[in-house]
Structures are given as C-alpha cells and as structure tokens.
Legacy VTK file of the C-alpha trace (Angstrom):
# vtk DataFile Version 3.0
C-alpha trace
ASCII
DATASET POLYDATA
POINTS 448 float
-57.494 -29.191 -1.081
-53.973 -27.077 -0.054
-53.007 -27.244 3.568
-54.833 -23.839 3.619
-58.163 -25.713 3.046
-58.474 -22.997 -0.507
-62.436 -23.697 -1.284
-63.314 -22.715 -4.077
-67.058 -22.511 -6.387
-66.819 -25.175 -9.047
-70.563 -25.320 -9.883
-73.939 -24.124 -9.228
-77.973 -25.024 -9.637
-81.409 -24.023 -8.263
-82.720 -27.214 -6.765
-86.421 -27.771 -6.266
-88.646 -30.371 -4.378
-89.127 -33.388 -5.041
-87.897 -33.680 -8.310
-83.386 -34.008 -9.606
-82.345 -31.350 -10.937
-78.527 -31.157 -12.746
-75.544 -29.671 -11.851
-72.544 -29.346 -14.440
-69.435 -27.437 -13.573
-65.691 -27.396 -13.906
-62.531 -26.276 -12.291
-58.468 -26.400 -13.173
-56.231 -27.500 -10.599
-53.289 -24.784 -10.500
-51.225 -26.858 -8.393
-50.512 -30.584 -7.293
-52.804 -31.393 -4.125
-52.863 -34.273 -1.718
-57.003 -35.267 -2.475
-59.671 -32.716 -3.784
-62.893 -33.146 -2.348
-66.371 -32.014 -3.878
-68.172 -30.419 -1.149
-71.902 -30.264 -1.897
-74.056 -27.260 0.204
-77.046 -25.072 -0.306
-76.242 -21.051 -0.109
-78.326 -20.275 3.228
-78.979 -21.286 6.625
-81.674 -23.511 6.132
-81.436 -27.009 7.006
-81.840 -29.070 3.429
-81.363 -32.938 2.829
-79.329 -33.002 -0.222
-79.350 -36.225 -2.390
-77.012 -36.560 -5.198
-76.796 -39.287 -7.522
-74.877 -40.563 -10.712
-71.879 -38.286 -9.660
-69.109 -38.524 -12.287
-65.763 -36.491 -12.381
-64.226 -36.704 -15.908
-60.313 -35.043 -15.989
-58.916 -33.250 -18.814
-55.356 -32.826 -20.198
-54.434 -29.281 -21.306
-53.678 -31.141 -24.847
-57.253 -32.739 -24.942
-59.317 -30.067 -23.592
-57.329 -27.649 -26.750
-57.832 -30.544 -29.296
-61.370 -30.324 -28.498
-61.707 -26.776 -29.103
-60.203 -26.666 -32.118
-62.699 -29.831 -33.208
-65.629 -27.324 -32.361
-63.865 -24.694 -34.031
-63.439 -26.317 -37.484
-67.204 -28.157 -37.505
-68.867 -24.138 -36.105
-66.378 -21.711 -37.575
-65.534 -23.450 -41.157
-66.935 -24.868 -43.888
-65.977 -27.089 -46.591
-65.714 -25.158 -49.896
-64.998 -26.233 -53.449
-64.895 -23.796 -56.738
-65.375 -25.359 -59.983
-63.710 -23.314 -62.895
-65.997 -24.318 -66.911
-65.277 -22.470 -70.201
-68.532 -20.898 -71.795
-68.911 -24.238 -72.972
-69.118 -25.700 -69.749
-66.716 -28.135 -69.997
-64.303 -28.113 -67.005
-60.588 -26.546 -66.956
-57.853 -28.385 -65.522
-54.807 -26.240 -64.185
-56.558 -22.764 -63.791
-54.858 -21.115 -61.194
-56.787 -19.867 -58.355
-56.445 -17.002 -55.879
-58.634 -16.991 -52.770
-58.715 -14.065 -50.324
-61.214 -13.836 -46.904
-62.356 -9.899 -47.380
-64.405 -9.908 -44.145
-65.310 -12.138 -41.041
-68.658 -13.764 -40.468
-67.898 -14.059 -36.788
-68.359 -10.113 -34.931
-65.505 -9.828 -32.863
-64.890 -5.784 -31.679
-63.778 -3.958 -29.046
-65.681 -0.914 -26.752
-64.211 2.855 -28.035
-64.794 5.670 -26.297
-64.553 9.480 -27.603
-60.926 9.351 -27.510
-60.999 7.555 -31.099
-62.443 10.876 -32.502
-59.971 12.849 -34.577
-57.889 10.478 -33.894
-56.661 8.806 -37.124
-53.983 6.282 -35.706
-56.121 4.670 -33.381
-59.047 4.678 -36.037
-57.185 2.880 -38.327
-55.485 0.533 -35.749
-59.162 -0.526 -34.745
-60.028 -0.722 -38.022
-57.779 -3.284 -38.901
-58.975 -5.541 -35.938
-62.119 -5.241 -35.096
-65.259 -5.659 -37.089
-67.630 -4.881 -34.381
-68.333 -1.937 -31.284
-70.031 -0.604 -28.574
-69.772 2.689 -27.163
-68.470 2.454 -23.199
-70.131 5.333 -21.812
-71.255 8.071 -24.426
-75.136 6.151 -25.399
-75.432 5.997 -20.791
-78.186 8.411 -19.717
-75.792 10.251 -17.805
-73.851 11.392 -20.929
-76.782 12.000 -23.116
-78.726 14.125 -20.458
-76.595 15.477 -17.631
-79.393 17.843 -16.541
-83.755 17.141 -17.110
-84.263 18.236 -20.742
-80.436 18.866 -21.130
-80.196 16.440 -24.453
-77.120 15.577 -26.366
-75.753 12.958 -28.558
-73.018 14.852 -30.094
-70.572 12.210 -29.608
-72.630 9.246 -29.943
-73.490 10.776 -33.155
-69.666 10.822 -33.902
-69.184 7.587 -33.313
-71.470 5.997 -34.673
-70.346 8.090 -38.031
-67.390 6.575 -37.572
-68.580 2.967 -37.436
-70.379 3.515 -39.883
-68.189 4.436 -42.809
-66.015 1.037 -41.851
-68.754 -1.210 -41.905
-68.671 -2.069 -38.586
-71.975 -3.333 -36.896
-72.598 -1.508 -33.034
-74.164 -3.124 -30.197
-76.646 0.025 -27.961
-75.527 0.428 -24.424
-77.078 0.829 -22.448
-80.376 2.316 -22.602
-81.198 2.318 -18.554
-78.470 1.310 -15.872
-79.982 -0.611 -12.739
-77.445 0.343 -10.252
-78.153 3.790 -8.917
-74.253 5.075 -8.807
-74.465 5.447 -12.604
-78.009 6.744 -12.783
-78.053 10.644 -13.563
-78.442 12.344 -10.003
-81.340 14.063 -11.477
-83.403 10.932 -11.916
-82.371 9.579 -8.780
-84.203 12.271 -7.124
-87.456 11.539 -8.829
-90.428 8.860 -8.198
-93.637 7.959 -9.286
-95.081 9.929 -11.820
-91.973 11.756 -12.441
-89.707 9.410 -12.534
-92.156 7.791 -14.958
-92.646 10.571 -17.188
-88.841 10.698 -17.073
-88.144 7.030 -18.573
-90.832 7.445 -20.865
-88.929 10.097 -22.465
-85.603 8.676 -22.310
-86.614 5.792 -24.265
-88.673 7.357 -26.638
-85.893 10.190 -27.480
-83.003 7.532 -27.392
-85.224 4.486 -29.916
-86.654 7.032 -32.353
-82.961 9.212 -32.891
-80.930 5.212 -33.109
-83.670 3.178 -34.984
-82.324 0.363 -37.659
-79.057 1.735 -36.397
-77.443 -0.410 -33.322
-78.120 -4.344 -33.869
-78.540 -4.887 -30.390
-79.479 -2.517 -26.966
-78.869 -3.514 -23.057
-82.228 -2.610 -22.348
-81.866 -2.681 -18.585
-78.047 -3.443 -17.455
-77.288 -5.212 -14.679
-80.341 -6.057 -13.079
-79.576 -9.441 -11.449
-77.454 -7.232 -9.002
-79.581 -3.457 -8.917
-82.921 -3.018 -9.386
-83.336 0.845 -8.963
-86.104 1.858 -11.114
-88.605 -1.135 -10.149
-88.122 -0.348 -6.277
-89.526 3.182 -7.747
-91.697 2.327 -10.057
-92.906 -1.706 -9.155
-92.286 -4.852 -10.132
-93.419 -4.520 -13.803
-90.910 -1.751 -14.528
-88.240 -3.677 -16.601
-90.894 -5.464 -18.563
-91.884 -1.989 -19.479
-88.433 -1.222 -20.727
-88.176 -4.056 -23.315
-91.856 -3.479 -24.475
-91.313 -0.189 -25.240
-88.175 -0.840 -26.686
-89.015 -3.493 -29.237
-92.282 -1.318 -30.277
-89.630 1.411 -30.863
-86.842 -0.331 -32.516
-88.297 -3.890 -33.436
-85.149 -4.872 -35.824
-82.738 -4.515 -32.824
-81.903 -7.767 -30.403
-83.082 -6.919 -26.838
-80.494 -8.056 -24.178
-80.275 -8.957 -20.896
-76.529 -8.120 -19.771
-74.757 -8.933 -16.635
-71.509 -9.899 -14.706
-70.499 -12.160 -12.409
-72.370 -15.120 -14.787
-69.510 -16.578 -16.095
-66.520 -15.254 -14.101
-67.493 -16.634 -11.196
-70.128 -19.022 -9.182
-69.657 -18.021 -5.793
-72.023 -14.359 -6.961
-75.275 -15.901 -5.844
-76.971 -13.023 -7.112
-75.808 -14.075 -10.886
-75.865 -17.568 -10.728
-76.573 -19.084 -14.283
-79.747 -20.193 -12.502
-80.696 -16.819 -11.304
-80.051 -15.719 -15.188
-82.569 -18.115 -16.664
-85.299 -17.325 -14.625
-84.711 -13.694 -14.532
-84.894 -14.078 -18.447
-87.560 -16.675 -18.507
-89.908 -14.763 -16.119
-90.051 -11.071 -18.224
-90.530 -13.237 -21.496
-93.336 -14.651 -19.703
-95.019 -11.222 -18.932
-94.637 -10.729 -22.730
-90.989 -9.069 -22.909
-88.992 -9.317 -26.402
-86.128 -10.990 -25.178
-83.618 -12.180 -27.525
-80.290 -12.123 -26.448
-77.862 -13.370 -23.407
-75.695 -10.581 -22.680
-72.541 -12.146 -20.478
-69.649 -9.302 -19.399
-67.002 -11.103 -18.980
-64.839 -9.017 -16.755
-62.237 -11.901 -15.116
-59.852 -12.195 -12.863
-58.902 -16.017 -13.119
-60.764 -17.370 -15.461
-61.834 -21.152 -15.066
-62.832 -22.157 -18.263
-64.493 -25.692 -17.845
-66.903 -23.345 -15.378
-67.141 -20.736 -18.540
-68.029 -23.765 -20.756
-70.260 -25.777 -18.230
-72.652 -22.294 -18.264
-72.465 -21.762 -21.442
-73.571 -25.264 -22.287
-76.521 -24.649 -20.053
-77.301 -21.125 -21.433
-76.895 -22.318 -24.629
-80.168 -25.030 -23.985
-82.633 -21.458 -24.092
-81.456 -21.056 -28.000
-81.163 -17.988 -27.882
-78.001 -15.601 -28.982
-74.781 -15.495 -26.912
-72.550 -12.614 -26.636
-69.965 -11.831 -24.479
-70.023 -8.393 -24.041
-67.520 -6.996 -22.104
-64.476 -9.033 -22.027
-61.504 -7.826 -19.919
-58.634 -9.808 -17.163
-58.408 -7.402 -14.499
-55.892 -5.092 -13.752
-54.678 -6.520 -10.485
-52.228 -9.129 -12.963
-49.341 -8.675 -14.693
-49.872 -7.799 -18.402
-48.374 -10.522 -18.884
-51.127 -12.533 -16.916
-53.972 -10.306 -18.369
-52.813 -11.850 -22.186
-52.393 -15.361 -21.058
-56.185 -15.324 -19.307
-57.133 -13.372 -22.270
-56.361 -16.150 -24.584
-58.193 -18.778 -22.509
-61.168 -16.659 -22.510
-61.003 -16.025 -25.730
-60.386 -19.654 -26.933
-63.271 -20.481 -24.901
-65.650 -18.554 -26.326
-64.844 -18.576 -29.995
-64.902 -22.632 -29.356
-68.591 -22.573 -27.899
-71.032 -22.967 -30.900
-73.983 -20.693 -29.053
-72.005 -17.673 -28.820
-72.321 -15.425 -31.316
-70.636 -12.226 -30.864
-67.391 -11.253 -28.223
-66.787 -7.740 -27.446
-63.736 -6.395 -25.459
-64.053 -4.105 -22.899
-60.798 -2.320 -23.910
-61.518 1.291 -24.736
-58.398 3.649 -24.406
-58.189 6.681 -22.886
-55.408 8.978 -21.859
-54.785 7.400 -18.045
-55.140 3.639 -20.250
-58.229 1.789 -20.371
-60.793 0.019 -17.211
-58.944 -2.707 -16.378
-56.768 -3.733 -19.541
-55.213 -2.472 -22.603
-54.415 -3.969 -25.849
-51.913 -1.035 -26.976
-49.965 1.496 -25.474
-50.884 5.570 -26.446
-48.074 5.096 -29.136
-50.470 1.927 -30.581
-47.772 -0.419 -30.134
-49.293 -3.917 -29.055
-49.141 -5.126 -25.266
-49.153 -8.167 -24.533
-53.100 -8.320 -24.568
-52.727 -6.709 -28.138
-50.575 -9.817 -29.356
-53.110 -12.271 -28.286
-55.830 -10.700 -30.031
-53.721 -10.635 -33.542
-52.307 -14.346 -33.149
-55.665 -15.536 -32.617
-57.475 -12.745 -35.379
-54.584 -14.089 -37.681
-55.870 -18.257 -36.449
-59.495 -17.579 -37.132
-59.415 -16.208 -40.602
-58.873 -17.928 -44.003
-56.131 -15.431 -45.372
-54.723 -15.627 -48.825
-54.881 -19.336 -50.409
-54.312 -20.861 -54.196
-54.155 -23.679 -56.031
-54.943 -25.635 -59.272
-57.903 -26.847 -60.222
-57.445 -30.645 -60.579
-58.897 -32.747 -63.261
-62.416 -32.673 -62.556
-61.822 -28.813 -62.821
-61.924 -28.487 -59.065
-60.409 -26.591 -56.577
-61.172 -27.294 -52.727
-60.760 -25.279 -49.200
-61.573 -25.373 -45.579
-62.322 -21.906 -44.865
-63.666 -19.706 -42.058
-67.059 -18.326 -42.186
-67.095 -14.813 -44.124
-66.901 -12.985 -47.828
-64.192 -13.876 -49.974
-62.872 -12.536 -53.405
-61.952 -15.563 -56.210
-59.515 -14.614 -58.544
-59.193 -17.357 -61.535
-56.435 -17.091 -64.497
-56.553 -19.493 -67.121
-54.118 -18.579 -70.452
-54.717 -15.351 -71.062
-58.514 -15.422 -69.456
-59.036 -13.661 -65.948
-62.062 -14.032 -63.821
-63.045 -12.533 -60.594
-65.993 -13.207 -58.366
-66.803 -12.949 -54.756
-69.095 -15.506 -52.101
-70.345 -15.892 -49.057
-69.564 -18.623 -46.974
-72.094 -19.054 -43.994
-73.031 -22.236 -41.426
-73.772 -25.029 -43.032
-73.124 -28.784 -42.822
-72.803 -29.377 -46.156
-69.970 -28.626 -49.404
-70.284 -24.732 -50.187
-69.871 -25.070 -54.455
-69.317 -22.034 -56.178
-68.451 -22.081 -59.894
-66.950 -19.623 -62.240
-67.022 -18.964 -65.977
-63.858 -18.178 -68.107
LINES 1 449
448 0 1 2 3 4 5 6 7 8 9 10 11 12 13 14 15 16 17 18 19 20 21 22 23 24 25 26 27 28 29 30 31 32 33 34 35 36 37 38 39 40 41 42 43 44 45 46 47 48 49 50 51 52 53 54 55 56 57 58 59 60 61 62 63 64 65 66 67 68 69 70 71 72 73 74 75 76 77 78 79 80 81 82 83 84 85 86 87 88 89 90 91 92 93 94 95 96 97 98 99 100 101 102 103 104 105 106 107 108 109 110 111 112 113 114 115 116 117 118 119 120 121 122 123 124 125 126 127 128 129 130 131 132 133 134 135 136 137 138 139 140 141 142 143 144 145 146 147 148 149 150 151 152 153 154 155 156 157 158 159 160 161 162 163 164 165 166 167 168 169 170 171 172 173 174 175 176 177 178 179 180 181 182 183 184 185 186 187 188 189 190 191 192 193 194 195 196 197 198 199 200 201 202 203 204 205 206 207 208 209 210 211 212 213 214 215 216 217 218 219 220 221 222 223 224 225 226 227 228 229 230 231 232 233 234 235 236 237 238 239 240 241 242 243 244 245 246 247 248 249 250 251 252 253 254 255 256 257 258 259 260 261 262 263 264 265 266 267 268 269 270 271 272 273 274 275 276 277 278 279 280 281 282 283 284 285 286 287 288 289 290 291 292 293 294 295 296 297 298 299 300 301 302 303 304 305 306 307 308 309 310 311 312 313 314 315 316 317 318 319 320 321 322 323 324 325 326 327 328 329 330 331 332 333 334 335 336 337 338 339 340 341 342 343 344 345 346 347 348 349 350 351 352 353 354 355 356 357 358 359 360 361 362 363 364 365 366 367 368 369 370 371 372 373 374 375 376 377 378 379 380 381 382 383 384 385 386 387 388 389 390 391 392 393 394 395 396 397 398 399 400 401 402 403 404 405 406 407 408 409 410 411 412 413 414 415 416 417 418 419 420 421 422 423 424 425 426 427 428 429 430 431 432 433 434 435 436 437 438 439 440 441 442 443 444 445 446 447
C-alpha cells in the first residue's frame, strides 16, 4: 500500500454457507511499498462474518514466473519427435541428411479483419503470413446483415469468408445475437413478444442454415453477464433458446459463451470468474450445448498471475478456452500496448486449457479499436513486432541433421504439419507428419 492507500482487486469467489470455499488470485507489485496488506470484504452492504483459513502468499521473480512458462510451453506446445531413415531392406542408414520444415501451426492464433482486407492484396497477404485463424469484427452482427426487417445481406461476410477460405484459415462466427441493446438493430429494439420472437427465430434460422459446417465456433449470445436485452423481452429461458436452436442448426460448430471484464479485471462484479461458471453451468443445466469459454481480453494493465489464477479455475470445467478478443487499450503508449501485449500473450500461450487466441486488431482507415499491429503502409508497430518475435518463438522453423548410428534423427518440435526431406547418395525422399499432443516419442520413419 502507496501513501495514496492505491487498492486494488487481486482476487475473487462466490462464498456460500456453511461450507469453505477457495479463493486463488494474483497481483504484480509495480513499485517498492512500505507493507501490502490483503484486505478481505464481501461486494455489498450486508453484514457477513468472513473466516479465512490456510492463507498462503507465495512471491515470484520475473525470472521464475518466465522459466515457468516456458516449462508449460515445451511439455503443452512440443513434442518429442524422432525419424528413423531404412533402405527397402530395412536395415537402418547412418549419415542421411535430413531436412525438417514446420508447414503449418497446430495452435490457432489469428487476428479479427474487417471489410477493409477486401481487394486489398497487401494486407491479405500480410495477414496471411501471420495468422492462421479469424473472426469477422462486425460484418456476421445483425445490424450489418439486416439493417432494415427483411432487408438481408451477407455480401461481405460472404467475401470474407471466401477469402479465409482459399488460405486455409479456420473462422470463429460472431456473433449471432448481441445482449447489449446499443448494438441491437433499432428495428428489433422496437419489437416484443411475438414479434420480437418471430424476429429471432428468423435470424437464427437464416444466419445457421446460409454458414453451416462453415465457422468452427459462434458467440451465440455475446455479452450476457453484463446485458440481457432479449430475455427482459422475451423471459428468462430466452438464451437457452439461442444455443438450442443453434446446435440443432449447426451441430459441428462449438457454442460459446463470450465476455469481458473476466480476465482483465476482478473489480467487474458482474463478470467475476464466479459469475461465469454459473452463468455457464446453469443454461447447460436447462439442456444448452455449451462448449466453449469465450474470454475478450480487451486490457488495460494486465495482471497476469490474476489472468492465470482464472484461468486455472476455468480451466477445472474442461471445457475449450479461447481468448477472443485480445487488445491493450489505446489510452498507452504503443510502446506500452506491445509490452502488455507480450505478457498477455505469454500468458495465454503458457496456459495448457486455452486453445485458441484471437486479436482484436482489425484495420481500418482511422486505425483499428483500440490497437494496431501495422501502420496503413503495413509496416510493423510496435504491437506488430511482438506478435512476429513470439510467431517466430512458437514455431519449429527449418531444422537438419544426420541420422546417427541407430539410423536416427531426433527433434523437439512445436505442435503442427511438417515436410521431411531425406537425401542419402544419390536417393531423395520426401514425406510429411503430423505432430499433435501427446506425452509420448512421435516416430515417423522413411524409406529410401
């Protein structure tokens, strides 16, 4: 504590009756202090007894707290990988030389576009060459694909998604309905009941049935630990509706919740990691498909023991983590933005339950929400030379070697496709693998 008394959220939980229940959470001291102090209160007026017991503050270097994520990052990320080169014979070549080349990522890590990236071929193939994975920032909202009742368009989306397509890149659906009424078409703000019914109805049905088999994941209902528009209008069983319907129409897709404030921040009692679980827990109770933690992401100083201390507890539902919408905001230097970018980023790619990070970086002529990664000329700001040291970090590249005298040749590589190139005289063999999670040796052998 500063002579200013600076309080600030380190940790939350929902306590109940009678019974302990646990509290993890973190926080980075940015300064020396004279004493900290853990102040422990519940979030209302009411008079509570709190009891805590077997309290326990463990510190961290910077060095030890990075030597950890790098541990996670090599047993999650890697694998263990050994070709063995034969003759037609079978018996095993020493000295073949061997080329090995990562060809693609198992890891999605993308970025949201926009329209601006049609017809535009130098920002195509900058993203291209980054990003394996997107989502479309505004053109799949309800107020883009139906401005006006029966007004229907996906034009753009259709674009897009063209576009993703031909590069192999896997999209995540956003959103299909938008709790917060400031981004709900004015139209169907001015509806209820029956209307407004009939109206979602058909939104879902026209949006599932034209995307089917083609986005891997939707935001079925976005942001609803803050907004609940539609079920004020329509009840309490309204969102359940959504993901029914949604995994009878597309039942390949993963059905998200997404939401901010989870992991920024704990002082958002409205998105407490709590308030997440049981938001989650109670539609897959009423019988909702719900497959997927959806966290935003949009920071302004990250604390990244907090961002690991949720995602530990999110992580205990099993279920896919994504962050979805990653971004510093745009209050900070650039040169801020990149340094909190790298945190967050080192955080997540270190946490073994999350699956999937997505920047929320799409440019447009006045720059992007909150931060940019390259300028209009695609030259790299700061935030753009994070992204490629750490794209360069987590990928295998180009290795070679020998095979030794048990005609062996043996790797640690990142999770992904690769190419194997093997030359032995005048022989040349080429093959490709996969590499996924596993504990155990990946062997992969080649003929000459």
């Amino acid at each position: 504590m500063s002579e200013n008394k600076t309080i600030n959220c380190v940790g939350t939980v929902t306590a109940s009756r009678g019974c302990w229940s646990f509290l993890k959470g973190g926080f980075v001291l940015d300064e020396p202090l004279d004493y900290s102090l853990l102040f422990f209160q519940n979030s209302d007026e009411r008079a509570v007894d709190l009891a805590i017991t077997s309290a326990s503050l463990q510190p961290f270097t910077d060095q030890e707290w990075s030597t950890n994520q790098q541990y996670i990052i090599n047993t999650e990320r890697k694998r263990a990988v050994t070709i063995h080169v034969a003759n037609t014979q079978g018996e095993r070549l020493q000295g073949a030389e061997i080329s090995v080349e990562q060809v693609s990522k198992d890891f999605p890590f993308g970025s949201a576009i926009a329209k601006t990236i049609l017809g535009n071929l130098p920002y195509q193939n900058w993203f291209v060459k980054r990003f394996n994975a997107a989502v479309f920032e505004n053109e799949l909202k309800w107020y883009a694909t139906e401005p006006d009742p029966g007004n229907i368009t996906y034009a753009l989306a259709d674009q897009m998604l063209e576009f993703v397509r031909a590069n192999q890149i896997v999209a995540r659906g956003h959103n299909i309905f938008w709790e917060d009424p400031k981004y709900t078409p004015a139209w169907v703000r001015n509806l209820s009941g029956p209307a407004l019914q009939s109206a979602v109805n058909n939104r879902i049905q026209s949006l599932m049935s034209k995307y089917k088999d083609e986005f891997v994941h939707w935001d079925v209902s976005n942001e609803m630990l803050h907004f609940d528009f539609y079920e004020q209008r329509l009840g309490p069983d309204a969102t359940l509706h959504f993901y029914e319907t949604a995994h009878q129409s597309d039942p390949l897709a993963t059905l998200f919740m997404n939401d901010f404030n989870v992991v920024e921040t704990c002082s958002d009692v409205n998105s407490t990691v709590d308030a997440y679980i049981s938001r989650l827990r109670g539609l897959s109770r009423g019988g909702a498909t719900m497959n997927g933690i959806g966290l935003e992401g949009h920071f302004t100083i990250p604390n990244p023991p907090l961002v690991r201390a949720i995602l530990d507890k999110l992580a205990t539902l099993q279920l896919p983590i994504w962050l979805t919408e990653i971004d510093i905001s745009n209050t900070l230097s650039k040169e801020t933005q990149a340094v909190y970018l790298e945190q967050v980023l080192r955080e997540g790619f270190s946490h073994p339950s999350v699956n999937g990070i997505m920047l929320w970086t799409a440019l447009h002529s006045y720059g992007c929400y909150q931060m940019c990664l390259t300028d209009d000329n695609f030259h790299n700001l700061p935030a753009g030379d994070v992204v490629d040291k750490l794209l360069k970090e987590w990928q295998t590249g180009e290795i070679g070697g020998q095979t030794d005298d048990h005609g062996s040749y043996s790797f640690f590589g990142f999770l992904g496709e690769y190419q194997v190139t093997v030359r032995y005289g005048n022989r040349t063999a080429n093959s490709t693998f996969s590499l996924c999670r596993g504990d155990e040796t990946r062997h992969f052998s080649i003929q000459l």
